[in-house]
C-alpha positions in Angstrom: -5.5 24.2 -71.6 -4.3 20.7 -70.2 -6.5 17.7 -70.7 -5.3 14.5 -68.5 -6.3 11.3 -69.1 -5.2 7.7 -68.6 -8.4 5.4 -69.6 -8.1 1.1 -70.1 -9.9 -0.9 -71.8 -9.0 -4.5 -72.3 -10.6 -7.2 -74.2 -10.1 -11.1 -73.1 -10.5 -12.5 -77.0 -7.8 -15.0 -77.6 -8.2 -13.4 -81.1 -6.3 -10.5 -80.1 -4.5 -10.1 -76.7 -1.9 -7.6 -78.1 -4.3 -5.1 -79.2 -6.2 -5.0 -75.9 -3.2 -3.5 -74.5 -3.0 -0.6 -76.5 -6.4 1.2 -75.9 -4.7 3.3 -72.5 -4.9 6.4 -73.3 -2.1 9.1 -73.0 -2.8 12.2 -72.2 -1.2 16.1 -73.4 -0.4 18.8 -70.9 0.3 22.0 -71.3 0.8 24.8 -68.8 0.4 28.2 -69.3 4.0 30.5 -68.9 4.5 32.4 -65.9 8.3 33.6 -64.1 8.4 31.6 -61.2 11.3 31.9 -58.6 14.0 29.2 -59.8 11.6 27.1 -62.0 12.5 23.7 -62.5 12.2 20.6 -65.4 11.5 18.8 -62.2 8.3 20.5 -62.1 7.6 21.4 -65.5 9.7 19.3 -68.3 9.3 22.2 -70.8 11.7 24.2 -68.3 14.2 21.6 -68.8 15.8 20.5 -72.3 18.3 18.1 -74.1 21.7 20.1 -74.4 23.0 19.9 -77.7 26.4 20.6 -77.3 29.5 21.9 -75.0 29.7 25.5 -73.9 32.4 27.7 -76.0 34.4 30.8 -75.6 32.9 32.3 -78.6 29.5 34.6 -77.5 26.9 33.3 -79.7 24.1 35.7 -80.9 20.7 34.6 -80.3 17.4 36.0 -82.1 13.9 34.9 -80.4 13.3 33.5 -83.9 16.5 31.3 -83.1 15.3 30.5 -79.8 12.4 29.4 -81.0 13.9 26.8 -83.2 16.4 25.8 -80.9 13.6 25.0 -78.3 11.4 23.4 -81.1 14.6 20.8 -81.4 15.5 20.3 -77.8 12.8 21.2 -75.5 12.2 18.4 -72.8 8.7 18.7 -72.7 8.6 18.6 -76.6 10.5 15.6 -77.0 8.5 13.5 -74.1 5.3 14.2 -76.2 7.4 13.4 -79.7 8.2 10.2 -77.8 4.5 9.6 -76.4 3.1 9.6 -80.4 6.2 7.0 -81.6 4.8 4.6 -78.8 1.3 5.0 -80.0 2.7 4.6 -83.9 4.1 1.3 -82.6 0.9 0.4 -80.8 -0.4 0.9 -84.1 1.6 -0.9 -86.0 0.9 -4.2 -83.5 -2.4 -3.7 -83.7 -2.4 -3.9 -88.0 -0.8 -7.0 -87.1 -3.8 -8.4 -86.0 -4.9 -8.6 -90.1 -2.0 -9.5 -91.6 -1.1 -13.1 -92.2 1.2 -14.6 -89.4 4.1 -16.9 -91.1 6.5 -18.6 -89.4 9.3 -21.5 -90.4 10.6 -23.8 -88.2 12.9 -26.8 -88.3 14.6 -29.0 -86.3 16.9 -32.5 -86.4 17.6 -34.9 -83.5 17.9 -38.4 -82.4 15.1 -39.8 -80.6 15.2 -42.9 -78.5 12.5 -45.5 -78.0 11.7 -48.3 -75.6 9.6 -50.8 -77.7 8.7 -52.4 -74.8 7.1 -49.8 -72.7 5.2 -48.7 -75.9 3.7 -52.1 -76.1 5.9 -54.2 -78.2 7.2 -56.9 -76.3 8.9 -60.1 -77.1 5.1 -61.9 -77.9 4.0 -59.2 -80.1 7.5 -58.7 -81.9 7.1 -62.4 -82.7 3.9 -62.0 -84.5 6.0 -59.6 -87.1 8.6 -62.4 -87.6 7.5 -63.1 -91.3 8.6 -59.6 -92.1 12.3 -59.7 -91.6 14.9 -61.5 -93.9 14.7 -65.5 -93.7 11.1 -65.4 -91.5 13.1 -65.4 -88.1 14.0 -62.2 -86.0 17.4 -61.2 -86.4 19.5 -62.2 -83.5 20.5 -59.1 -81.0 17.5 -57.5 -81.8 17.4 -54.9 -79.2 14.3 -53.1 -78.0 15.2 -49.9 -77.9 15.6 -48.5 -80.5 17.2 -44.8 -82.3 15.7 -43.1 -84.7 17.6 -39.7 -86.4 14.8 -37.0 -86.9 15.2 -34.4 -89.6 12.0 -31.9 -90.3 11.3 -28.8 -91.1 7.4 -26.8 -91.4 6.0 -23.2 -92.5 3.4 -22.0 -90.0 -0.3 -19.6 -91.3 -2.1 -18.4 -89.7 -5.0 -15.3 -90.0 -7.9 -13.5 -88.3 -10.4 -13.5 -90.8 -13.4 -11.6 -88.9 -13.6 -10.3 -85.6 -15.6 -7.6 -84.4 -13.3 -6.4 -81.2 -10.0 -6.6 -83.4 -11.7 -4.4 -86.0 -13.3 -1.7 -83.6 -10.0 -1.7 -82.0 -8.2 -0.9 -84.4 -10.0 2.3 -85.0 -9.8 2.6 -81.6 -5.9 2.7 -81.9 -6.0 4.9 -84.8 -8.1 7.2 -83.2 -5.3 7.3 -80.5 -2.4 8.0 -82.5 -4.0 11.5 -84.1 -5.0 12.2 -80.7 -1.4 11.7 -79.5 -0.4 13.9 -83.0 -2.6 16.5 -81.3 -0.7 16.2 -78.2 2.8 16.6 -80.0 1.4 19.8 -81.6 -0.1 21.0 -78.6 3.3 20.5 -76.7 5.1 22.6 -79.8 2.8 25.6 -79.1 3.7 25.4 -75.1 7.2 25.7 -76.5 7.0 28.3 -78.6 5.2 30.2 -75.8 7.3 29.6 -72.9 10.5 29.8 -75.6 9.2 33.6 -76.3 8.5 34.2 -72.9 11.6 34.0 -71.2 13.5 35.7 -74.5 11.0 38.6 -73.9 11.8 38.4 -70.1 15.5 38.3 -70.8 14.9 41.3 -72.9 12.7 43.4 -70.8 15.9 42.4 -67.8 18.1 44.0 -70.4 16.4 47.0 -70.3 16.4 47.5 -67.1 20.2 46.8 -67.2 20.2 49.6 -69.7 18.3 52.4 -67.7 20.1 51.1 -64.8 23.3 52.2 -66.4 21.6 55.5 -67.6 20.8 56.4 -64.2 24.2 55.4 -62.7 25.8 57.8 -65.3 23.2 60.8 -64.4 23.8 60.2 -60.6 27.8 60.4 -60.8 27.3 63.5 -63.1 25.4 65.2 -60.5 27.8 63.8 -57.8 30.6 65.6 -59.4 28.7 69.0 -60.5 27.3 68.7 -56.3 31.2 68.2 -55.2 32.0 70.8 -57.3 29.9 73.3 -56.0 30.3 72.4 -52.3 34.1 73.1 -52.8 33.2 76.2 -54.6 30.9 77.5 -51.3 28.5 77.4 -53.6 26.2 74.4 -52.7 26.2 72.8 -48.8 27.3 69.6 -48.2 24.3 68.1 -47.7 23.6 68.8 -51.5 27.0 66.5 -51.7 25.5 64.1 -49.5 21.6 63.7 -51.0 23.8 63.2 -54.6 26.1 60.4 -53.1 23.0 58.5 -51.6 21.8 58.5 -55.0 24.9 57.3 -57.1 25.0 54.2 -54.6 21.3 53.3 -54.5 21.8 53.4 -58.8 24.9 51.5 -58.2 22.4 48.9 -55.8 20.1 48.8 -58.8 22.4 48.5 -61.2 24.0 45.5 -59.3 20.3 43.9 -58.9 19.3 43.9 -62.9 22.5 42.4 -63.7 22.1 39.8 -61.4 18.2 39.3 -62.3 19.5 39.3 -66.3 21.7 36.6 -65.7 19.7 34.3 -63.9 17.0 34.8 -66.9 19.5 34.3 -69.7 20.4 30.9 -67.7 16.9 29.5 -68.0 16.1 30.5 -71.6 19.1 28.4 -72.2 18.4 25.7 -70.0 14.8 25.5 -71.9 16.3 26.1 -75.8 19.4 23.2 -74.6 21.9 25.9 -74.8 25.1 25.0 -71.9 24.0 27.0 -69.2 27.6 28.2 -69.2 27.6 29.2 -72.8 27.9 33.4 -73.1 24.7 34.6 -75.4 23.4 38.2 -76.5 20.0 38.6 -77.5 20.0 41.0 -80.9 16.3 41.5 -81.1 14.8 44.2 -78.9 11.4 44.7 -77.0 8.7 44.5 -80.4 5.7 46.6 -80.1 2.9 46.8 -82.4 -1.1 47.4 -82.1 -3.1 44.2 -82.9 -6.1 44.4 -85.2 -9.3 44.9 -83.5 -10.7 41.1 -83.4 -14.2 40.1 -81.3 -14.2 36.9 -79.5 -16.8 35.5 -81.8 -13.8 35.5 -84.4 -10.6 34.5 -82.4 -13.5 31.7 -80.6 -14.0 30.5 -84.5 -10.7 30.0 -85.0 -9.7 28.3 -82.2 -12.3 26.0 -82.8 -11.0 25.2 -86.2 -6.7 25.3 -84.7 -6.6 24.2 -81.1 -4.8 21.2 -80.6 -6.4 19.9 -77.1 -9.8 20.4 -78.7 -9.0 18.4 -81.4 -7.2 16.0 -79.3 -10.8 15.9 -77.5 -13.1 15.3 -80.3 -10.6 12.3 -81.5 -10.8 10.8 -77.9 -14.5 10.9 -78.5 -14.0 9.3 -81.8 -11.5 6.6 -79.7 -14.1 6.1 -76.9 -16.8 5.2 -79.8 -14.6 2.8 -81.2 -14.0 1.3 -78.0 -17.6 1.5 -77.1 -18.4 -0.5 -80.6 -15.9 -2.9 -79.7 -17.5 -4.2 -76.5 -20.7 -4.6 -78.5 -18.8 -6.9 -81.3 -17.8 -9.7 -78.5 -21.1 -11.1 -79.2 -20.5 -11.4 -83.0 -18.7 -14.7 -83.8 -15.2 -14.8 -84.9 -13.5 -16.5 -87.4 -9.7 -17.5 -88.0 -7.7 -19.9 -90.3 -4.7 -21.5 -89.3 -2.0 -24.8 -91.0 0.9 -25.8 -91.6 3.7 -27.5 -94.1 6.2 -29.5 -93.0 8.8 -32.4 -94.3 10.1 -34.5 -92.2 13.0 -37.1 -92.7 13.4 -40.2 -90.3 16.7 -41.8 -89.9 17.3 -41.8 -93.8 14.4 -43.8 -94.6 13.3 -41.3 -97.0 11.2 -38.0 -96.9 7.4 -37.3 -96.6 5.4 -34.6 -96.8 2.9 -33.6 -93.6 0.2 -30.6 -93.5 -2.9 -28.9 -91.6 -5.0 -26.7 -92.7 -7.6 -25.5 -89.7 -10.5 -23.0 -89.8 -11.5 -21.9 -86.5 -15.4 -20.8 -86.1 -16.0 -19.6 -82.4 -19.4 -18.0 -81.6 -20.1 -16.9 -77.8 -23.1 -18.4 -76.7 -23.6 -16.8 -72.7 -21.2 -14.2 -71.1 -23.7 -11.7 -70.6 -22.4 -10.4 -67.3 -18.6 -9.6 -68.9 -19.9 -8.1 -72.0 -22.7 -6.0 -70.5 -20.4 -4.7 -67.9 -17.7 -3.9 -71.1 -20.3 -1.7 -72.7 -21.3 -0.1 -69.8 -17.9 1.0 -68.9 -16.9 2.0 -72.4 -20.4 3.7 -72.8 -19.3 6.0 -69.2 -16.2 6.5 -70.6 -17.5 8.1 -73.7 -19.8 10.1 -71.3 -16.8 11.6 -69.9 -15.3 12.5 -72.7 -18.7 14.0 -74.3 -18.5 15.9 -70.8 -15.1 17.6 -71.2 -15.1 18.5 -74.8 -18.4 20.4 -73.9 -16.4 22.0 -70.8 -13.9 22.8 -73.3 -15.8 24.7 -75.6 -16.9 27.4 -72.5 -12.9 27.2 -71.1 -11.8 27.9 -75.4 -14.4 31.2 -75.1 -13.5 32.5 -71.3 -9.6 32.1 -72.7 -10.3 34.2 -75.4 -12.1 36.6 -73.6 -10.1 37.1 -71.3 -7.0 37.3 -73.5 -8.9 40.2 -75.3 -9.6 41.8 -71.9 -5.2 41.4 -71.1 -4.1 42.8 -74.6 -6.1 46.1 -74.7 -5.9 46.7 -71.0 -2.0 46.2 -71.1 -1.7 48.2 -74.7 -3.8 51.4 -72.4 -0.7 50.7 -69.9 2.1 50.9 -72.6 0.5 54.2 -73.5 0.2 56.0 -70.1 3.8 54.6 -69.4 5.1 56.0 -72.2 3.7 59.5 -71.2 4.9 58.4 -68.0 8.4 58.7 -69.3 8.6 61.4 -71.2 6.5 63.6 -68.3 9.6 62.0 -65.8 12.7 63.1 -68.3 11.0 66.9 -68.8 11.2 67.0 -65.1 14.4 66.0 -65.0 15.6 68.3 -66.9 13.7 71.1 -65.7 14.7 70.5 -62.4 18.5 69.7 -63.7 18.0 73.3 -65.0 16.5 75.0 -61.5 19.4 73.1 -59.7 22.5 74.7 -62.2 20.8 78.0 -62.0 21.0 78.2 -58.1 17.7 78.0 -57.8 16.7 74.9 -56.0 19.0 72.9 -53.9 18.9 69.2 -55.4 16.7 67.6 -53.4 13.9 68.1 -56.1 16.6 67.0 -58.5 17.0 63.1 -56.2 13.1 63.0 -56.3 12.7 63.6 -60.3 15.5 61.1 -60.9 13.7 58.1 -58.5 10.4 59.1 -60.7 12.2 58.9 -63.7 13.6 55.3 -63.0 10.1 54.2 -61.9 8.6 55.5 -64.8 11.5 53.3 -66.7 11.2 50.7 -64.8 7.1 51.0 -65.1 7.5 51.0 -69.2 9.5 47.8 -69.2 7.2 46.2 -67.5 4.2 47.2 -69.2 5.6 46.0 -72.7 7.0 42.8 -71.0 2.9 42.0 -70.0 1.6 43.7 -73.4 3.7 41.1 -75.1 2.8 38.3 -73.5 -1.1 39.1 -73.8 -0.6 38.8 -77.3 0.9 35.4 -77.5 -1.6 34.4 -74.7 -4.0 35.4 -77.4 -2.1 33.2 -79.8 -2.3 30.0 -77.9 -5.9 30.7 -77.1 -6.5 30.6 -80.4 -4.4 27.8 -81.4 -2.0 29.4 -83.5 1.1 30.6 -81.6 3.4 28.7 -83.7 2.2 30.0 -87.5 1.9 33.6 -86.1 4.2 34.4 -83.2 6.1 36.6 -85.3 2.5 38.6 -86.4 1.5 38.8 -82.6 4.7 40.4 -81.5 5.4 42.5 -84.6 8.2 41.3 -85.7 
């Protein structure tokens, strides 16, 4: 369900140079959860998370709905695409600037020196003004440079009125910043999916944990009823023997779905930002519950109307048209208006009052080969786009399909495990039975305890994979966030 992209456009208008910038496009990923050997943020940032505070000695208890909101708050992957949509609000923001009025003010006082003779008043020409000074003579030690102190200050306008490109790009901004919402939302389904993932992984590790320790406790029962007997000359050692084998390959198994536990506890922590050294317990146990019967015409309609990359797609087309428009517009003419107000002071001779007021008309006359090759490239850019969301639409239905296919195939599995089990624990106890009444030796007994713990082991499983068929289902359908809690049963 990942759609990549990283398109540029950029227009040359002296108009708007800032807005050019911010038509690359940024694109959402999202990967679909699956327990990896020793999965890393390095590889996938939704693995990885910002840790919100210091281990503790106190155990803290941790429901999946919990979980859920811890990741939703401190999920890498979650906060790089939070962080993608504030850049593209900000790009947004510079663009608006584009129609809003530009003020500035500005002052600044100095002394300014000047040579009167290099500016073309020399002695001769000075002599001409001599009727103008005090007594019709120039003064004597009149010096020809002169210094003049410099006081001004000015208030700067200026404003696009029209332009084609800053208007269509605009749009084209807009259009980026809901696609980049879509992105955000997208990466907040990921989370909640790989968030509920590794809790129901964690969970299903418990369990195994659990029947480990059931097993362990049946296998030193036997051991001592096996000891027992050989001392009474009632059983042979080998009995003793075949019953110490099992207790230690329980004890082996026991050891393994500890150590498989812990390591899965670690990364739901490392992906909710939970220390990694911080003790949890999970308090919510495996859910189970049969999903409504639903045809892929119906879950298909919904995600139509709920998935967050296809309407990330359909705004990217609305983006690319937008850009598309824009190259067109560079042949419309532009128009800007621009002054200024300023009062300026010179060396206490009094102030005056100075201004500009500019309108600014500019009309291309011949860049055909620029703007041609614009819209061309905008025009297969749109063509890509078109492309992909129709690729889209067939990946949206083979998802949904095939999550239908995953949820009642695994719910069929849950339901033969189950008989599974409870076929395994009659034989048990049968053959517990058979053994105590000097019937059988306990070699039947070993092999109906190793089918019992596959059976265990087997039904674990199977609601681990029925489980995550149904939030598969979810996401396909673009609504794992609202209805997680329906999905699962909870």
């Amino acid at each position: 369900m990942a759609v990549n992209r990283a398109q540029h456009f950029v227009f040359r208008r002296a108009a708007a140079p800032a807005l050019l910038s911010m038509l690359s496009l940024a694109g959402a990923g999202a990967a679909v959860y699956a327990q990896a050997p020793n999965p890393t943020s390095a590889a996938n940032p939704f693995f990885g998370s910002v840790t919100a505070r210091p281990a503790s000695d106190e155990t803290l208890k941790l429901s999946l709905d919990e979980a859920v909101s811890l990741g939703l708050k401190n999920n890498l992957g979650l906060k790089e695409a939070e962080n993608g949509e504030k850049s593209f609000q900000g790009q947004k923001n510079e663009a608006l600037q584009n129609f809003l009025p530009t003020i500035t003010v500005g002052g600044d006082l100095g002394v300014h020196q000047q040579n009167l003779a290099a500016m073309g008043f020399g002695p001769r020409v000075i002599a001409e003004f001599a009727s103008l000074f005090p007594g019709g003579k120039i003064p004597a030690g009149f010096s020809e440079i002169t210094r003049d102190d410099l006081t001004e200050g000015q208030i700067h306008y200026s404003q696009m009125l029209f332009s084609g490109p800053v208007i269509a790009g605009f749009k084209a901004v807009s259009a980026a910043e809901k696609a980049a919402w879509f992105a955000k939302m997208s990466a907040r389904g990921e989370v909640v999916q790989q968030v509920a993932a590794a809790y129901l992984h964690a969970i299903a590790a418990a369990s195994e944990v659990d029947n480990a320790k059931a097993l362990e406790a049946t296998g030193q029962v036997l051991l001592n009823q096996a000891h027992a007997a050989h001392e009474a000359g009632t059983a042979s050692n080998l009995d003793e023997l075949r019953a110490r084998v099992e207790l230690q390959a329980q004890q082996q198994a026991l050891i393994a779905a500890e150590n498989s536990l812990q390591k899965d506890l670690i990364l739901l922590k490392r992906e909710i930002g939970i220390d990694p050294g911080q003790k949890i317990v999970l308090t919510d146990s495996a859910p189970y519950n049969d999903l409504a019967a639903q045809t892929p015409e119906e879950v298909r309609a919904v995600a139509y109307q709920n998935r967050q990359d296809y309407l990330n797609l359909q705004n990217q087309e609305v983006e690319y048209k937008a850009i598309h428009s824009a190259s067109r517009s560079q042949r419309l003419p532009s128009l800007s208006f621009g002054g200024y107000y300023g009062v300026s002071q010179v060396g206490g001779a009094g102030s005056h009052g100075n201004f500009a007021a500019v309108g600014t008309l500019s009309v291309p006359l011949f860049r055909e080969g620029k703007l041609c090759g614009d819209a061309e490239t905008a025009q297969a850019q749109l063509s890509a786009v078109d492309a992909q969301l129709a690729d889209l639409r067939g990946h949206i239905d083979q998802q949904v399909r095939s999550a239908l296919l995953d949820v009642d195939a695994t719910a069929k599995l849950v339901e033969v495990a189950r008989s599974n089990v409870e076929l395994a624990t009659r034989a048990l106890s049968d053959e517990t039975d058979r053994v105590n009444a000097g019937v059988d030796d306990n070699l039947p007994l070993v092999t109906a305890q190793a089918t019992l713990a596959s059976a265990q082991s087997n039904l674990v499983e199977s609601l681990f994979q029925y489980n995550l068929s149904k939030l598969a289902l979810a996401r396909a359908a673009g609504i794992i966030e609202q209805q997680y809690r329906v999905y699962l049963g909870r």
